[in-house]
N, C-alpha and C positions, 0 to 999 in steps of 0.2 A: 625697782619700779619708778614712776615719773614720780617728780621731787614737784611736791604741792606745798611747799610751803607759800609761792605766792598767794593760795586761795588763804592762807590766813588772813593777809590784806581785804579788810571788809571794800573796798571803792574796787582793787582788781576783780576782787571776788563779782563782784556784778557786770563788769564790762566781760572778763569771761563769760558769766552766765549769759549775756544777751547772746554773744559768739556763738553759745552751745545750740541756744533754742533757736537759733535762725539757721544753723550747719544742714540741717535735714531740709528744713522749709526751702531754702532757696534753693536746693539741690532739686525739688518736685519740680519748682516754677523753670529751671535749666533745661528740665525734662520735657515738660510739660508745652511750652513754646515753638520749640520747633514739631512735637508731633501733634498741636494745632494747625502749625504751618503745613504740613504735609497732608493733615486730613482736608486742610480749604484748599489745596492746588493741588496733591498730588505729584506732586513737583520736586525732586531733590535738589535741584537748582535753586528755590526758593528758601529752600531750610538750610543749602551753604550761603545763603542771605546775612542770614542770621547771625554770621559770624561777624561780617563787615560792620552790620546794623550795629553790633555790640561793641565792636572793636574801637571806632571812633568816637563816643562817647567816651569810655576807659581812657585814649589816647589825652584827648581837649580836657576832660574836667578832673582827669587825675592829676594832673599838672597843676591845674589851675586850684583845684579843691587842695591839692599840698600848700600852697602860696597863701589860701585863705586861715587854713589852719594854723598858719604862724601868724595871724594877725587878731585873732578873732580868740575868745572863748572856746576854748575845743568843745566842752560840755554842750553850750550852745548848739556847736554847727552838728554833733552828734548826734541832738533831738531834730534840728529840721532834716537833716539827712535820711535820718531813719526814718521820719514821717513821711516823706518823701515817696522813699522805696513804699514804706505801707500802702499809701494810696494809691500807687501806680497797681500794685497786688492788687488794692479792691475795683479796680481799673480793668485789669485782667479776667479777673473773674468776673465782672458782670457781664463784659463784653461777652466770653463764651458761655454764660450761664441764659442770658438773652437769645443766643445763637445770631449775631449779627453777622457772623462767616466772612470778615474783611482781612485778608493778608495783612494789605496798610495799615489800617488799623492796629493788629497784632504788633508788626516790626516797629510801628512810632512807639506806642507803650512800652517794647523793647528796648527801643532807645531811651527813652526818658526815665528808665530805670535804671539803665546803665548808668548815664549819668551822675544819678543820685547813688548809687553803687559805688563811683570814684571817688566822688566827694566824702563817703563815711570809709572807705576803706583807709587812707590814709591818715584821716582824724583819728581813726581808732588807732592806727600803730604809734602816729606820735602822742599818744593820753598815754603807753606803758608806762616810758619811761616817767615820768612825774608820781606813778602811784607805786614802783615797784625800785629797791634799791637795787643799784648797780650788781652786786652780786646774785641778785637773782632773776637778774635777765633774760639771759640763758634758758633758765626755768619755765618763765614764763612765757618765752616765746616757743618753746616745745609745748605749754599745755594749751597754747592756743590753736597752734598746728596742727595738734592733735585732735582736736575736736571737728576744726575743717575737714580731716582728712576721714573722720568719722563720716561725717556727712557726705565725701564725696563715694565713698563705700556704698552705704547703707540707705543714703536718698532715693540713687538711680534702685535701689531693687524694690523700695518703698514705695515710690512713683510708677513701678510696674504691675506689684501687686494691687495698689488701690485701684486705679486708673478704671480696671474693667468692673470694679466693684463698687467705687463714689462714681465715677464720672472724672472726665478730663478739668471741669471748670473747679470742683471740688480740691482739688491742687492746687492752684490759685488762691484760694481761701484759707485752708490750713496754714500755706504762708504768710498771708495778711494777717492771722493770727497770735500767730509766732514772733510775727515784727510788732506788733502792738505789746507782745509780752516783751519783747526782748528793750524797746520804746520806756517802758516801762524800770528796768532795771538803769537803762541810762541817764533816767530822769534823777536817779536816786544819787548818780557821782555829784562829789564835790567842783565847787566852781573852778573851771584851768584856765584861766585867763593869760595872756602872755606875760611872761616875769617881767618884761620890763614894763606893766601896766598901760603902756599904750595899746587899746584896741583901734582898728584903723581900716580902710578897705583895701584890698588885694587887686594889682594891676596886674599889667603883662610885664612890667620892669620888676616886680617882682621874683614872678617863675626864670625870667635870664641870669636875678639876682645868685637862686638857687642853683644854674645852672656855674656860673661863676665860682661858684663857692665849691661844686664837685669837683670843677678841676682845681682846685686846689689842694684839696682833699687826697693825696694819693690812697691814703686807704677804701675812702667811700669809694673813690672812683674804681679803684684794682676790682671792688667788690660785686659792684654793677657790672663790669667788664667781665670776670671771673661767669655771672648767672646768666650773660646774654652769649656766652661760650655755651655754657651747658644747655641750654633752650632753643637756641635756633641749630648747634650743631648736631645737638644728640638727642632731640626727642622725637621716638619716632612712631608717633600716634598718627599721623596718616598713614602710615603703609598698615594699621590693624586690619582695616578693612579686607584687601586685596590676599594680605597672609593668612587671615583667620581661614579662607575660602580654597588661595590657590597648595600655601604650606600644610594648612593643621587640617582641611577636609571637611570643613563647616557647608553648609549645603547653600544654595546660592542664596536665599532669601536671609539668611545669618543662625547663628546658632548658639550653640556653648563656647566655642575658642573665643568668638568677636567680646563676648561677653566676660570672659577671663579677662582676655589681655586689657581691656578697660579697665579692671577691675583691678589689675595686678599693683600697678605703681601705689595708688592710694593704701593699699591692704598693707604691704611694706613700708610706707611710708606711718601709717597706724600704728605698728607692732612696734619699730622704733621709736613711735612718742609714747607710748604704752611702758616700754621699758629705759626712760629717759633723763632720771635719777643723778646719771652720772655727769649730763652735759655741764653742769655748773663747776664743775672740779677741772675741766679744761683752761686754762690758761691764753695757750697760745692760739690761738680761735684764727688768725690766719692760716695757717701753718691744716688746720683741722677741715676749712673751707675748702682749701686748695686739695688735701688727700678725699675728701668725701667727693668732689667733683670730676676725681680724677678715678675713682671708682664708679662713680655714676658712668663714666665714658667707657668703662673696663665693662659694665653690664649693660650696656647697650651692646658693645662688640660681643660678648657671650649671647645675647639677644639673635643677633642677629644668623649667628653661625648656628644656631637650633634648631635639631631639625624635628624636635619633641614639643608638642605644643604642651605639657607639663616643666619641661627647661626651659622653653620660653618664658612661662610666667615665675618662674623661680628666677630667674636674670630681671624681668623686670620689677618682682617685688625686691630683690638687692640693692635694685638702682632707684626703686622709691623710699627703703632706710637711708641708700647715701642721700639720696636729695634730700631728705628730711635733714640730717644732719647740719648738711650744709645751707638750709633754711633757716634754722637757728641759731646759728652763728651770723649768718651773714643780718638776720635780724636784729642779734643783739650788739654785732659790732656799728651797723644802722642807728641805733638808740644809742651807744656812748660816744662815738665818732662824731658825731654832730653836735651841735649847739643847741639847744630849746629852742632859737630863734629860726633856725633852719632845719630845726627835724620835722614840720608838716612836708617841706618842699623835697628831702630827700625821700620820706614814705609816697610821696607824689611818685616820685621817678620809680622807687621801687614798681609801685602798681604797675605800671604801664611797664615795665619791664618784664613783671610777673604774668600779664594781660597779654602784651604784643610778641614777646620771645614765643610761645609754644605757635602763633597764629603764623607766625615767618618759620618756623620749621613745618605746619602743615605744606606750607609752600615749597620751602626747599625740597623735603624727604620726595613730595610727590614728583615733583620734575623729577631728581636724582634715580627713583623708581622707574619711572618710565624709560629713563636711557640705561640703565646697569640694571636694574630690576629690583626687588627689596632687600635681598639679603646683601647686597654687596651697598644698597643707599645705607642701611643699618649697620653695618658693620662700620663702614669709612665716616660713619659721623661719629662712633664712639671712639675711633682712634683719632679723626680731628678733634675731640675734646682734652682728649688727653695733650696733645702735641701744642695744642693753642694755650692751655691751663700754662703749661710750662716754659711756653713763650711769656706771657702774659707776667707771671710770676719773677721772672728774668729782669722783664723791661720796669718790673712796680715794685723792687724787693722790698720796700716798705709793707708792704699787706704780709709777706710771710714773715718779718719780724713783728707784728702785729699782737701784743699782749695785751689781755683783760686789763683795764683799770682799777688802782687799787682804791678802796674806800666807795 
C-alpha cells in the first residue's frame, strides 16, 4: 500500500490536506467553465478558447511565480496565491449565479485564475522538499499525486451528477469553499523564507537565471527533456473524441466510450499511487523514469492497435500507472537535484511543462489524425516515445546513472 509515513510530518500533513480538499473542487470549476462557455454561445469554438485562455497564463506566471518562490517566503506566496484562486472562485460564481451570460467575462476570470493557479503550483512543489526528508520524497510525491489523480477521476463524475441537481453556478461555490478550507490548512505551515535570509523581488533576470542553471544541470535538464517526449509525442487525448464515435460505436452526441477513455489514464494512474509503498526503496530513479516512460510509449502503441474499446482502456489505464511512476521520480529527482535557491524556478519549468506538453500533443495527434487517421497517429507517437526516450537517454547518460541521494 502507499508509504504514508510523510503524513506523520504535522507541516506536510497540512500542505497535503489543502492538495486533497481542493483535488475535487477544482476539477467541478474545469468542468464547470467550459460548459458555461457552451451554454452562453453554443459554440465549440468558444470552449476550445478555453484552452488558449488558460494556457498562457500557466505559460507567463509559471515561470515567473517559480522565480518568485526562490525569493520570497514560500508560506507567504501560498496564502496570497490561494486567496487569489478563492476570489476568482467567488468571482465565478456570482457572475453565473446573477446570470450575467458574458463569454468575456467567463474566459478573463479564467484567466486570472490561471494565473494565480501558476504561481501556487510551483510554490507548493518547492515547500516539499524543506518539510519532508530526502528519503521520503518519493513518498510524498506519490501521495500527492495521488490525491490529484483522485480528483481528476471522481470531480468530472461529481460535476455531472451535481450540475442538474445544485445548478451550474453551485460548482463554483463548492470550490471557493474548499479553497478557503484548504487557505486555511496553509496558513498553519511554518514560515520558508529563503535559506540564505535574503527576501527580495523576482525579475525577468531571474527566470533566465533558472533557465541557465537547467542547462547545466544534466540531470534536471534529461528530465524535462525525458516528460516533454512523453506529452507531446505520446498523449493522445485528442483523437478520444473521433475514436470513441468512429472505433468504439458511441453514438454521435457522445456516450460511454468518450467517457471511459477520459477516465482511463487518471484511474491507472490512481491504482498505482494507491498501491505505492514501494517507490521509496527505488534507488536508481533515472534508470526507473526512463523504463516507466518507455512503457507509457509501449501503452499508447497497444492503445492504439485496439480494436476493443475495453483494451483500449486497459492500455490506457497502464500507461496512466507508468506515467504516475515516472511522475514521482521525476518529482523527487526535481526536489534533490536542485538547490533551495532554484527549486521555485525549476517547479516553474515543471508546471508549464506539465501545462503546455499535453495542449502541443492536442495539436500534434490532431493534424497527424487527419492525414493517417487515429489509429496509426496513436500508435507512431507511442513508438516515437520510445525511440526518442532512448536517443535522449544516449545523448544525457547522466540521468540514467542517476541515484537517490544518500542522508
Amino acid at each position: 500500500m502507499a508509504d504514508t509515513r510523510p503524513l506523520r510530518i504535522p507541516a506536510f500533513r497540512r500542505l497535503w490536506a489543502s492538495t486533497a480538499v481542493t483535488g475535487i473542487g477544482s476539477q467541478l470549476t474545469a468542468v464547470a467553465v467550459p460548459k458555461q462557455v457552451f451554454d452562453i454561445t453554443g459554440s465549440s469554438a468558444y470552449v476550445g478558447l478555453t484552452g488558449i485562455v488558460a494556457l498562457v497564463p500557466l505559460l507567463v506566471f509559471g515561470l515567473w511565480g517559480g522565480a518568485i518562490a526562490d525569493t520570497v517566503d514560500r508560506r507567504k506566496l501560498l496564502l496570497v496565491s490561494n486567496a487569489g484562486v478563492a476570489v476568482i472562485s467567488a468571482l465565478l460564481w456570482l457572475q453565473a449565479f446573477l446570470g450575467i451570460n458574458s463569454v468575456w467575462l467567463v474566459l478573463a476570470l479564467l484567466g486570472l485564475n490561471q494565473a494565480f493557479y501558476a504561481v501556487n503550483m510551483p510554490t507548493r512543489g518547492a515547500v516539499i522538499a524543506r518539510l519532508v526528508p530526502v528519503e521520503l520524497l518519493p513518498s510524498a510525491s506519490a501521495l500527492g499525486s495521488t490525491v490529484m489523480a483522485f480528483g481528476a477521476v471522481f470531480g468530472p463524475m461529481a460535476a455531472g451528477s451535481l450540475m442538474p441537481v445544485l445548478g451550474l453556478s453551485t460548482l463554483y461555490l463548492i470550490d471557493t469553499f474548499a479553497l478557503l478550507a484548504a487557505l486555511y490548512a496553509v496558513w498553519r505551515l511554518p514560515p520558508l523564507p529563503p535559506l540564505s535570509g535574503q527576501v527580495r523581488r523576482a525579475g525577468l533576470r531571474d527566470v533566465f537565471d533558472g533557465f541557465r542553471y537547467m542547462a547545466t544541470q544534466k540531470v534536471l535538464l534529461a528530465s524535462f527533456i525525458l516528460d516533454v517526449i512523453a506529452m507531446v509525442a505520446g498523449m493522445p487525448r485528442a483523437l478520444f473524441p473521433e475514436m470513441a464515435e468512429r472505433t468504439f460505436g458511441d453514438p454521435h452526441g457522445g456516450g460511454l466510450a468518450l467517457g471511459w477513455l477520459f477516465a482511463a489514464i487518471p484511474v491507472g494512474s490512481m491504482v498505482i499511487g494507491l498501491f505505492s509503498g514501494w517507490v521509496s526503496r527505488v534507488k536508481r530513479q533515472g534508470v526507473a523514469v526512463a523504463v516507466a516512460i518507455c512503457a507509457w510509449g509501449a501503452s499508447v502503441i497497444g492503445f492504439g492497435l485496439a480494436d476493443s474499446l475495453w483494451l483500449a482502456v486497459v492500455f490506457l489505464a497502464l500507461g496512466g500507472a507508468s506515467d504516475m511512476v515516472s511522475a514521482v521520480y521525476r518529482t523527487a529527482i526535481l526536489q534533490t537535484a536542485a538547490t533551495d535557491e532554484m527549486r521555485g524556478r525549476m517547479q516553474g519549468a515543471f508546471t508549464v511543462v506539465v501545462a503546455g506538453g499535453p495542449r502541443l500533443a492536442d495539436l500534434t495527434h490532431g493534424w497527424a489524425a487527419a492525414g493517417v487517421g487515429t489509429a496509426a497517429a496513436a500508435t507512431g507517437g507511442g513508438v516515437l516515445v520510445i525511440v526518442l526516450v532512448i536517443v535522449a537517454v544516449i545523448l544525457l547518460p547522466a540521468f540514467w546513472r542517476y541515484r537517490v541521494p544518500v542522508g
